[in-house]
N, C-alpha and C positions, 0 to 999 in steps of 0.2 A: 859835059862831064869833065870835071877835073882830076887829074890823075897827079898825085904829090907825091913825093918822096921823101923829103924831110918833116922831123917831128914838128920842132915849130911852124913850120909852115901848114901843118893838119891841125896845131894845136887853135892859130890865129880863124883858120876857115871855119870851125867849129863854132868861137866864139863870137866870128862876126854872125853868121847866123842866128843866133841866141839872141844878139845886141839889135839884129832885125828882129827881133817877137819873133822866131821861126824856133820849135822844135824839132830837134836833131834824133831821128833811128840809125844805129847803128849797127853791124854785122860783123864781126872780127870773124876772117875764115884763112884760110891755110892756102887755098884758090884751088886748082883743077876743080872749078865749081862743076856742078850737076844739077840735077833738077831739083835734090833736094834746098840748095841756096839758093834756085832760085826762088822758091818758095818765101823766103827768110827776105828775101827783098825786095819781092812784090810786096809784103805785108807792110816791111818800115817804110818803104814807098805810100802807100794806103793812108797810114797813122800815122806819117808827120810832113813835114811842110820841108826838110832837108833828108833825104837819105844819103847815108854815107856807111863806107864797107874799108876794111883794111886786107890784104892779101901779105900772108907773110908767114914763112914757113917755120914755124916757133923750135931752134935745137935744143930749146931746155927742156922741151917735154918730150924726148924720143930718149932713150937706154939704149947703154951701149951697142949693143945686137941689136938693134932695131933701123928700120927703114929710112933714116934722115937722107942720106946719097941718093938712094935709088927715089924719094916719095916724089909722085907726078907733078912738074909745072908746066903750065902754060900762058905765062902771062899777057899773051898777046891777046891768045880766044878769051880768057875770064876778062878780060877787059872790055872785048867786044860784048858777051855774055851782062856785064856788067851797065851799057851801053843801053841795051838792049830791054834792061827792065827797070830803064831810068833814075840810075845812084849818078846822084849830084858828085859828090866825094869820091874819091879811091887813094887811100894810103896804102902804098907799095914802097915799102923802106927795102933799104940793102940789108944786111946782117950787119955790117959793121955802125949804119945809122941806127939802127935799134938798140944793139948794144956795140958801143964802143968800145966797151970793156964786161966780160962775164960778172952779171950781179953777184956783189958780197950780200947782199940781201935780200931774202925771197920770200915768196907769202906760206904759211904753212897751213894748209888745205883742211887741217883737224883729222878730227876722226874718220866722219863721212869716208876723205881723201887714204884713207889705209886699208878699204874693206876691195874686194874685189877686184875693179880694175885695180887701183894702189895698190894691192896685195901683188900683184899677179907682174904690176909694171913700175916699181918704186921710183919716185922720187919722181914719177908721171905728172900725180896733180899738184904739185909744185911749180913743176913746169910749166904749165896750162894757168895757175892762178897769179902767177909772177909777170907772165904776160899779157893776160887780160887785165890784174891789176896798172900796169902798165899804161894799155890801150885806154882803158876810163881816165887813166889820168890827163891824156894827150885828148881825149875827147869828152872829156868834161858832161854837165848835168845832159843824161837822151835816156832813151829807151833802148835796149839793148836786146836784138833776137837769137836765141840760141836755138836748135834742133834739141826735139827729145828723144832724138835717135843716141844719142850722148847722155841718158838718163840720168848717169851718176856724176858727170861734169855739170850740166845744168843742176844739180841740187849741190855739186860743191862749190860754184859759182853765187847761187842766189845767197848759201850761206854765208861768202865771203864778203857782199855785198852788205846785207843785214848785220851781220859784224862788225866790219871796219865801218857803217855809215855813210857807202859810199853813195851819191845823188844819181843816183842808174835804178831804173825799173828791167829788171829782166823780164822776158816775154820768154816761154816757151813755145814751140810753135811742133804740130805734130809731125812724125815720121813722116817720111814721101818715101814711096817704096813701088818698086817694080809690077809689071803685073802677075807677075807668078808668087809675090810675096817679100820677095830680094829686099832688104834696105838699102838705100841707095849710100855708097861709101866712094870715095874715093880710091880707096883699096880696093876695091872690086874689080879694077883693072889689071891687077893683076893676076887676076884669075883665069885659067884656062879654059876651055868649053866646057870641056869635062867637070871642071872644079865649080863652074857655074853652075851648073843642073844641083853639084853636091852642096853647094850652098844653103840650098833653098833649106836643106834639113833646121838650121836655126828658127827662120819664121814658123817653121811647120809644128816644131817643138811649143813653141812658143804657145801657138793656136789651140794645140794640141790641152797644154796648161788651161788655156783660157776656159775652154770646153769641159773640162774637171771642173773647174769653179760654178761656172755654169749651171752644171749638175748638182750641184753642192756637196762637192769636198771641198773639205775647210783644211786641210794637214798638206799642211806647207812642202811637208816633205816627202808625200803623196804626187805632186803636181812637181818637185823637182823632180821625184825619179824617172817619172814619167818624160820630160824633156831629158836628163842625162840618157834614159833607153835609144829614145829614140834620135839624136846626136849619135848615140854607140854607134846604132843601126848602119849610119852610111861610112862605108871604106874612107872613104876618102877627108874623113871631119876627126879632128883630134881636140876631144872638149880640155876645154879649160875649169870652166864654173856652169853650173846652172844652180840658182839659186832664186828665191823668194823672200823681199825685202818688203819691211816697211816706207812705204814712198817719199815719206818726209823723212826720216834719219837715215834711212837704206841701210838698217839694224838686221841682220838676217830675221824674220816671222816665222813664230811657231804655226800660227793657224790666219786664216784668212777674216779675220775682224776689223778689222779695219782697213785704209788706202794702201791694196799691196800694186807691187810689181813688181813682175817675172823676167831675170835676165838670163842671155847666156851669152859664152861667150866661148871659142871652141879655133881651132886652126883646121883652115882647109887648103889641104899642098903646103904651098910655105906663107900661107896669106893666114893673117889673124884678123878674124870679125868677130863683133858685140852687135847684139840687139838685146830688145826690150818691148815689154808690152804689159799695159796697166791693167788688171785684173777686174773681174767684176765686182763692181761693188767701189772701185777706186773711186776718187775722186781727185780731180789737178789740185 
C-alpha cells in the first residue's frame, strides 16, 4: 500500500495505473473509518484492478458552529484499517496541500444542494462538492463509491457529475448499520451510553415509516408525522426534519407514487445525526 501526500504525486499514481489497462475505484472519506467504509472498499477492491481512497478532513463543508476541531482522526488505525482491506493508494494531503490558498471558486450543488440538509447546514453542499470536484480531478477517469447512508450528498454528487461531464461512475453502496438499527457514523462517537440507546429512535422512525407504506398509505405526510411522533417520543432527540422526498430530485412528495425516500434528521445531546431509508416501492 502506498500512502501519498501530495496531489501530483496521487495525480501521476492514478494515471500510471490507467496507462497499465488497470481501472481505478475510488473512495473520498474524512477517515476515523468504520465498518461502514469499510464496506466502500471492499467493493472498489472487488470491481477494479487499483483501489484507491483519500482521507482528508474537508473545512469547507463544516459551518461555523460546527464540529471541524473537535471531528475524530486517527490516521494511523484508518491506515492500518485501510491496510487491511487491500487499497493500493491512500491520499492523505495536509490542509495546506489541498488548499494552499481558500478556493475563489466553488461548485454550486443546485437545488437538490438547498433542501434539507442545505437548508438546515448552508453553504454545506458546496463544501462537499468543491472537494470532491477537486478529488475527481487529481483522480481522474474510476469509479467512485459513496455510502447511501449520505442520501442527499450521493444524489447531489451523481448530479454534479452528470452535469459538469465529469468521467467518474458513482456507485452507491448501501447503509451498514448497527445491530439494533444505529447507522454507522463517525459522529456516533460522540455519543454517550445513554445518548446511544436514544439514538436508535431515528432508524426506528424510519422502519416505522416504511411499515405505513407497506400497509398502504400513500400521504407522505401521514408517514412524516408518524417519524416526527415518534423522534418527539425520546427525551433525549431534538428533530430537525423528517420528511419524504422524491429519490431522484429529493423534491419534498405529496404521496407515495413513485421512488420515495424517508429521511430524518434530529440532535441527540449535542451530536447531530441523518438517516435515511427508501420506501416501498423505490427503486435505486
Amino acid at each position: 500500500m502506498e500512502v501519498i501526500e501530495r496531489r501530483e504525486a496521487f495525480r501521476d499514481a492514478c494515471d500510471d495505473a490507467r496507462l497499465a489497462g488497470k481501472t481505478v475505484g475510488f473512495v473520498p472519506t474524512m477517515g476515523f473509518l468504520h465498518a461502514g467504509h469499510e464496506s466502500l472498499l471492499r467493493r472498489a477492491r472487488v470491481e477494479n484492478e487499483v483501489a484507491a481512497m483519500s482521507i482528508f478532513v474537508n473545512p469547507l463543508q463544516f459551518g461555523p458552529a460546527e464540529d471541524l476541531t473537535s471531528y475524530p482522526r486517527d490516521l494511523e488505525r484508518d491506515l492500518a484499517i485501510a491496510k487491511g482491506q487491500g487499497v493500493d493508494l491512500v491520499f492523505a494531503p495536509s490542509e495546506a496541500e489541498m488548499f494552499p490558498a481558500r478556493p475563489e471558486v466553488t461548485v454550486d450543488p443546485g437545488p437538490i444542494g438547498d433542501r434539507l440538509e442545505g437548508a438546515s447546514r448552508p453553504g454545506h453542499f458546496r463544501g462537499v462538492c468543491t472537494i470532491v470536484a477537486r478529488l475527481f480531478g487529481l483522480v481522474g477517469p474510476c469509479r467512485a463509491y459513496f455510502g447511501e447512508k449520505d442520501a442527499q450528498q450521493l444524489a447531489v454528487i451523481r448530479r454534479m457529475v452528470d452535469d459538469l461531464a465529469m468521467p467518474v461512475v458513482v456507485v452507491g453502496c448501501e447503509t451498514i448499520r448497527e445491530e439494533d438499527g444505529l447507522a454507522l457514523s463517525s459522529r456516533n462517537t460522540y455519543l454517550s451510553d445513554e445518548e446511544r440507546v436514544a439514538a436508535r429512535c431515528l432508524s426506528r422512525a424510519l422502519a416505522a415509516a416504511a411499515r405505513l407504506g407497506e400497509d398502504g398509505e400513500r400521504a407522505a405526510a401521514v408517514l412524516e408525522a408518524e417519524m416526527a411522533r415518534r423522534i418527539g417520543a425520546e427525551p433525549l432527540a431534538a428533530i430537525d426534519y423528517a420528511a419524504v422526498v422524491d429519490d431522484r430530485t429529493f423534491e419534498r412528495a405529496a404521496t407515495l407514487e413513485g421512488p420515495a425516500r424517508a429521511l430524518v434528521a434530529a440532535r441527540v445531546g449535542s451530536t447531530r445525526l441523518i438517516d435515511n431509508l427508501r420506501l416501498p416501492g423505490a427503486s435505486r
